[in-house]
N, C-alpha and C positions, 0 to 999 in steps of 0.2 A: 545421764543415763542413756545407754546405747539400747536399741536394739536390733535385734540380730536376725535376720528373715532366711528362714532355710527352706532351698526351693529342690523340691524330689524332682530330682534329673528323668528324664521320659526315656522311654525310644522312639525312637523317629520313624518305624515302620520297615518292613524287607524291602520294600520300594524305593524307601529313601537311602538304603545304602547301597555302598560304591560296588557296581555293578551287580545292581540287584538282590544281593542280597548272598551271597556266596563266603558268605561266614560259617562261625558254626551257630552260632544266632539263627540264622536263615534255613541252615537246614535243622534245626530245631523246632522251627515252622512249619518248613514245607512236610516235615513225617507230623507235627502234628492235624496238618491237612489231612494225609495218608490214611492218618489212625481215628479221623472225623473229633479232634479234640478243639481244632476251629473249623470254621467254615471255609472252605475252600478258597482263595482270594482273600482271605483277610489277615492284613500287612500285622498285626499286633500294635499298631505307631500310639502312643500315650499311654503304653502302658511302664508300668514302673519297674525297680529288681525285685521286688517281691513276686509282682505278676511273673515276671521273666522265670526265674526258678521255681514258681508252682508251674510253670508250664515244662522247661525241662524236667522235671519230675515226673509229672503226669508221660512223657512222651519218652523218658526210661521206662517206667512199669509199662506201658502199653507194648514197648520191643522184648521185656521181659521173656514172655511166651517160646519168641523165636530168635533166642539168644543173641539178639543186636544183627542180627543178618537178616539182609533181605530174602535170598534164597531160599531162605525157611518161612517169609511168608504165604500165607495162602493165596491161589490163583490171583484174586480179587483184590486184595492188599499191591502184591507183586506188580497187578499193571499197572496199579493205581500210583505206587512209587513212584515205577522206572519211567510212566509218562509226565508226572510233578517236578520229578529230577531233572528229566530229559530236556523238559520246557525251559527249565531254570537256566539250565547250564545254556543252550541255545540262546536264551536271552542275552547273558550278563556276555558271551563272545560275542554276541553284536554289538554288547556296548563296549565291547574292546579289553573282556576279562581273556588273559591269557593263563589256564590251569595247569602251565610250566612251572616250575620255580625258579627262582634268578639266583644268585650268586647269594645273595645275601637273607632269602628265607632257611 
């Protein structure tokens, strides 16, 4: 008799991935910062794909309002992005992300 151990694959955190997190995972996070659905800094790492897509879910219905555009958020939402964003993107170039694309994306 065999048996058979099935182990639920985690995520490893926006921290842990290659340059910080500059997926759409990452920014998945960083508007659920935006939209206060995590707490500000918190990477999501152990969480599973169920958690994963109740959180994309939750973090479409919250851009719902203002039809996926930033532009249309309010003051307070607005700086709150574009300084989450800003930080993001400034990081992941230091660790050497380049937001060109190469020949082959």
């Amino acid at each position: 008799m065999s048996i058979i151990q099935s182990r639920t694959k985690t995520y490893a955190g926006i921290d842990n991935e290659e340059h910080n997190g500059m997926t759409m995972t990452g920014r998945i996070i960083r508007d659920a910062w935006v939209f206060g659905l995590l707490p500000e800094g918190e990477g999501f790492a152990g969480k599973n794909a169920g958690d994963l897509q109740n959180l994309f879910e939750a973090v479409h219905k919250a851009w719902e309002p203002y039809g996926q555009l930033p532009s249309r958020l309010p003051t307070e939402l607005a700086e709150r992005h574009a300084r989450i964003h800003a930080e993001a993107v400034e990081r992941a170039k230091g660790m050497g992300w380049d937001a060109e694309l190469g020949e082959d994306d």
